[in-house]
C-alpha positions as CSV (number, residue, x, y, z in Angstrom):
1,X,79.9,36.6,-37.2
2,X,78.7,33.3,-37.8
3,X,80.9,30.3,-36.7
4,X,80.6,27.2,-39.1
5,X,82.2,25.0,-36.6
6,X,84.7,23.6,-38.9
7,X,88.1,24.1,-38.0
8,X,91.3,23.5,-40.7
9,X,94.9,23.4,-40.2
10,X,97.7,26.0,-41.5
11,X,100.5,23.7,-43.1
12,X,104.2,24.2,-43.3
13,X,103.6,27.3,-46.1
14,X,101.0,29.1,-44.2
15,X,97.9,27.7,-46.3
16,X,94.5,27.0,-45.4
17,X,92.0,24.7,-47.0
18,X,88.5,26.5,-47.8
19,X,86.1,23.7,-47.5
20,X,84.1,23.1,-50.4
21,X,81.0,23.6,-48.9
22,X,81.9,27.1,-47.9
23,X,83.5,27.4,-52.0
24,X,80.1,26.0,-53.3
25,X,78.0,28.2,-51.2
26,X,79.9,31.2,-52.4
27,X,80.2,30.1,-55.9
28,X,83.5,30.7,-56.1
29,X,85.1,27.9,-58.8
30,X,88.6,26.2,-58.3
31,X,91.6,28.2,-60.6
32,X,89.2,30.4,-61.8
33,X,87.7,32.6,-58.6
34,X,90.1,35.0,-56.0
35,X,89.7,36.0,-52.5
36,X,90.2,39.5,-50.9
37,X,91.5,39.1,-47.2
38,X,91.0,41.8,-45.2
39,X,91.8,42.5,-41.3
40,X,89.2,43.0,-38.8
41,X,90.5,43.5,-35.6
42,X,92.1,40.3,-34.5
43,X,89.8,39.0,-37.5
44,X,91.2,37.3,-40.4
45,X,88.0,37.9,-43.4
46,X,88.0,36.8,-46.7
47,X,85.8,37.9,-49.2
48,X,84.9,36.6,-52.8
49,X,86.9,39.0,-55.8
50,X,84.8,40.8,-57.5
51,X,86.3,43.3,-59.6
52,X,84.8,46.3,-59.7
53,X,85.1,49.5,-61.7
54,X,88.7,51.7,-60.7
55,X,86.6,55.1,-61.2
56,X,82.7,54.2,-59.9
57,X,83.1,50.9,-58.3
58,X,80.3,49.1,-60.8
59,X,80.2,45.7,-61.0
60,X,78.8,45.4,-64.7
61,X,80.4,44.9,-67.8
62,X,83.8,45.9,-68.1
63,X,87.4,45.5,-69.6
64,X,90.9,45.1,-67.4
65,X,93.5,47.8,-68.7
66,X,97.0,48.2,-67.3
67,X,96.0,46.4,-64.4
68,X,92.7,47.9,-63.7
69,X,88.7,47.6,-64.4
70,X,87.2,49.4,-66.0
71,X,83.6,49.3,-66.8
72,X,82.1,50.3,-70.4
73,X,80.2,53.3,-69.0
74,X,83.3,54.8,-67.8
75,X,85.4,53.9,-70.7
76,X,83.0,56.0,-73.0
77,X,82.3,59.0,-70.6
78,X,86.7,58.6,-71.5
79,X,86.2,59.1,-74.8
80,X,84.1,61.9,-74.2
81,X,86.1,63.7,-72.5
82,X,89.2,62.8,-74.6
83,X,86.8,63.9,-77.4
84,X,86.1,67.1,-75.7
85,X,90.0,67.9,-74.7
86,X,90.6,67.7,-79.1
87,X,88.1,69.8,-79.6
88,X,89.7,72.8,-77.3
């Protein structure tokens, strides 16, 4: 792991500051972008939010249902199947 050497301060509600280098390097916008966090270890790791398909885990065009994405591949092998269940 690489250390940027920058160090930030937790304030009284447990909040860290990303610096906006690190933001603008991962292209991750202000109000618009998300982190994961994830625990490695004694590691704290955050990771930009991609959403990514509930059923293959594609990153390509998709839709948000109930909660969940779902890319346009998957939504018509649904339909096929749907399709297919009718037709029985």
């Amino acid at each position: 792991m690489k250390s940027t050497g920058i160090i930030r301060p937790i304030d009284r509600m447990g909040r860290v500051v990303i610096p906006k280098e690190i933001r603008r390097h991962l292209h991750v916008e202000n109000d618009i972008d998300s982190f994961e966090i994830y625990m490695e270890g004694d590691f704290v790791v955050l990771k930009k939010y991609e959403p990514t398909c509930i059923f293959c885990g594609n990153l390509g065009e998709s839709v948000e249902m109930n909660g969940h994405t779902v890319c346009n591949k998957c939504i018509e092998r649904l339909r096929k199947k749907a399709a297919e269940e009718q037709g029985e």
